[in-house]
C-alpha positions in Angstrom: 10.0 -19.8 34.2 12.6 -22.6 34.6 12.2 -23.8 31.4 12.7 -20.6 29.8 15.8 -21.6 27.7 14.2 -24.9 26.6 14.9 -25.7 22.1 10.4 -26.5 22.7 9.3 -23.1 21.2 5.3 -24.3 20.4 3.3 -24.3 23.7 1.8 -27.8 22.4 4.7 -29.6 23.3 4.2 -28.4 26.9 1.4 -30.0 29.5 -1.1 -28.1 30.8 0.5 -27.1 33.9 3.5 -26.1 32.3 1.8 -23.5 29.6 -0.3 -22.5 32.6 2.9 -21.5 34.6 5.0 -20.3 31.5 2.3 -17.8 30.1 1.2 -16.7 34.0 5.0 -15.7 34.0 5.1 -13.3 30.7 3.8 -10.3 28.9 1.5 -11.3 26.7 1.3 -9.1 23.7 -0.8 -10.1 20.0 -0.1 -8.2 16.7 -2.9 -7.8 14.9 -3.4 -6.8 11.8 -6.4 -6.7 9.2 -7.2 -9.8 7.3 -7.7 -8.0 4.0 -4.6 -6.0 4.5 -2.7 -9.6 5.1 -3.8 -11.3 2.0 -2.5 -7.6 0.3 0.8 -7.7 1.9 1.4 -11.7 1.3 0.7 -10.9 -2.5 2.7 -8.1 -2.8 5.8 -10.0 -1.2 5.4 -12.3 -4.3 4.5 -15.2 -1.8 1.6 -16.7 -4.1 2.9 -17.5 -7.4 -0.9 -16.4 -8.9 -0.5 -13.2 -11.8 -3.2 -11.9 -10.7 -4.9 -10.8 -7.0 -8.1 -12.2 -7.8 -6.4 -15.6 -8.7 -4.3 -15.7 -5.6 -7.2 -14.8 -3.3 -9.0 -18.0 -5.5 -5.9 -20.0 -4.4 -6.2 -19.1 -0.8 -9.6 -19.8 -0.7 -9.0 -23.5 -2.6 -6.2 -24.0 0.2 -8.6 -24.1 2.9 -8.1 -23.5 6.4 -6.4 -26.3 7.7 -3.9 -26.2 4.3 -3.3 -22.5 4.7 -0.3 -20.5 4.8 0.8 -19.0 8.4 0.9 -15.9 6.3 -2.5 -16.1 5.2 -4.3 -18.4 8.0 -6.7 -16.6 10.0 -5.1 -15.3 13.4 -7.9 -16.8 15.7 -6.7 -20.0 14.5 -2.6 -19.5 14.9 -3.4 -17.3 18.2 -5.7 -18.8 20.3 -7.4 -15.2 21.8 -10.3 -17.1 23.6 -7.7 -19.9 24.9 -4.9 -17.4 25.6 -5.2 -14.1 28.2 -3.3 -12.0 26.3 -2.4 -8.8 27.9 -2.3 -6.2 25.2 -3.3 -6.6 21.6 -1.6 -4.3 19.3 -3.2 -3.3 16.3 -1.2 -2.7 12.8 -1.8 1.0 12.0 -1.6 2.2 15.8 1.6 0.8 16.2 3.4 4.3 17.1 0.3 4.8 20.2 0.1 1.3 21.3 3.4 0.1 21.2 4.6 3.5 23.2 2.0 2.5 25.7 3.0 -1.3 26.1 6.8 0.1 26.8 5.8 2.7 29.1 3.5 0.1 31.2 7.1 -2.4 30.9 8.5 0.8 32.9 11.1 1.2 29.4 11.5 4.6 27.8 8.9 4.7 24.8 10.6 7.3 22.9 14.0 6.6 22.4 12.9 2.6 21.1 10.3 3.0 18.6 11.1 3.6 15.0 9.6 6.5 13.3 6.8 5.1 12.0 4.0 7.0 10.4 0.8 5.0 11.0 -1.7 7.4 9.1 0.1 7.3 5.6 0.0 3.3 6.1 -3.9 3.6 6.7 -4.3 6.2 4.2 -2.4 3.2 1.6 -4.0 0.4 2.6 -7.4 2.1 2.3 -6.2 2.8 -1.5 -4.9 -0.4 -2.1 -8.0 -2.3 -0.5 -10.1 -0.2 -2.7 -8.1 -1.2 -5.6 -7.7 -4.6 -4.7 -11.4 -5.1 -4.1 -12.7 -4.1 -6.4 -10.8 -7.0 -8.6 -12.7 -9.2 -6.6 -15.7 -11.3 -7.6 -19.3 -11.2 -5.2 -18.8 -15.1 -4.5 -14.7 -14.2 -3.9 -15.9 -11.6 -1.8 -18.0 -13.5 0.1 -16.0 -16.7 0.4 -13.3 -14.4 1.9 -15.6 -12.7 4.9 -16.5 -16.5 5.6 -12.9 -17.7 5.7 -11.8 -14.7 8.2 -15.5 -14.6 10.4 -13.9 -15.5 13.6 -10.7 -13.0 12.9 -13.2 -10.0 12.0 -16.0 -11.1 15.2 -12.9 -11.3 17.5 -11.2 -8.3 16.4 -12.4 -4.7 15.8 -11.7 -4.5 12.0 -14.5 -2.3 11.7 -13.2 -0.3 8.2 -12.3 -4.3 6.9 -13.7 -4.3 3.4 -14.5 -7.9 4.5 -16.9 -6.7 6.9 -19.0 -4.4 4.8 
C-alpha cells in the first residue's frame, strides 16, 4: 500500500477508501484472548493499584466502557470484528496450533519461528486461577462483569469463560 511507511498508525485518521485499500492489501490476524483471563493478567502485572481482585474488578467496572483501560476494554470495542474482515483470529491458549497454521498458510517455516510454548499448562493455570479469582467475586460483581464483556463473549467462542456460565 503506498502509504505503508506513513507516522498515521490508527486507521481513523485514514478515509474510507484509503482503509478500504490498506486492509484489502494485508493479513489480517486478531489475538484473542479470554475476557476473565485479561482482567487476571492486568491485575497480576500490578496495573490497578486496588489490594485486592474483587476491588480492582469494582474499579474496572466504576471506569466504564468508554473510561477503560486498552488493557481491560472489551476487544469488540478496540477491534472492530463486525467492521473489520479479519483473516484469522488467534485464540490465546492455542497459540502453538494456530499460529503454526497462520505461518504455514504465509508459505514461512512454522517450526523453526515459534517459541516453545506449552498451551495446555497455561489453560490448566488459568482454569485454577479463574477458579480462585472467582470465587472472590460478588453475584452483582459477577454479573456486572458478563454485562460489561456481552459483545466480547457473543462474538467470541469463550465457551469455558467463567463469565459465561
Amino acid at each position: 500500500y503506498r502509504r505503508l511507511h506513513t507516522e498515521e498508525t490508527q486507521l481513523s485518521k485514514f478515509n474510507q477508501t484509503e482503509i478500504k485499500a490498506m486492509l484489502g492489501s494485508y493479513t489480517k490476524v486478531l489475538f484473542v484472548r479470554d475476557p476473565f483471563h485479561r482482567l487476571i493478567a492486568t491485575f497480576l502485572q500490578g496495573m490497578g493499584i486496588s489490594p485486592s481482585f474483587s476491588s480492582f474488578v469494582q474499579e474496572v467496572l466504576d471506569s466504564g466502557m468508554h473510561k477503560s483501560s486498552v488493557a481491560w476494554k472489551p476487544l469488540v470495542s478496540l477491534c472492530r470484528p463486525c467492521l473489520i474482515q479479519y483473516d484469522y483470529v488467534v485464540m490465546f491458549g492455542f497459540l502453538r496450533q494456530e499460529l503454526g497454521h497462520v505461518l504455514r498458510r504465509a508459505g514461512l517455516p512454522a517450526g523453526s519461528l515459534l517459541p516453545e510454548l506449552t498451551d495446555s499448562q497455561v489453560q490448566w493455570t488459568y482454569r485454577w486461577l479463574s477458579e480462585q479469582m472467582f470465587s472472590e467475586l460478588s453475584a452483582q460483581q459477577k454479573q456486572q462483569l458478563s454485562h460489561f464483556y456481552h459483545w466480547d463473549l457473543a462474538a467470541f467462542p469463550f465457551s469455558s469463560s467463567f463469565l459465561s456460565e
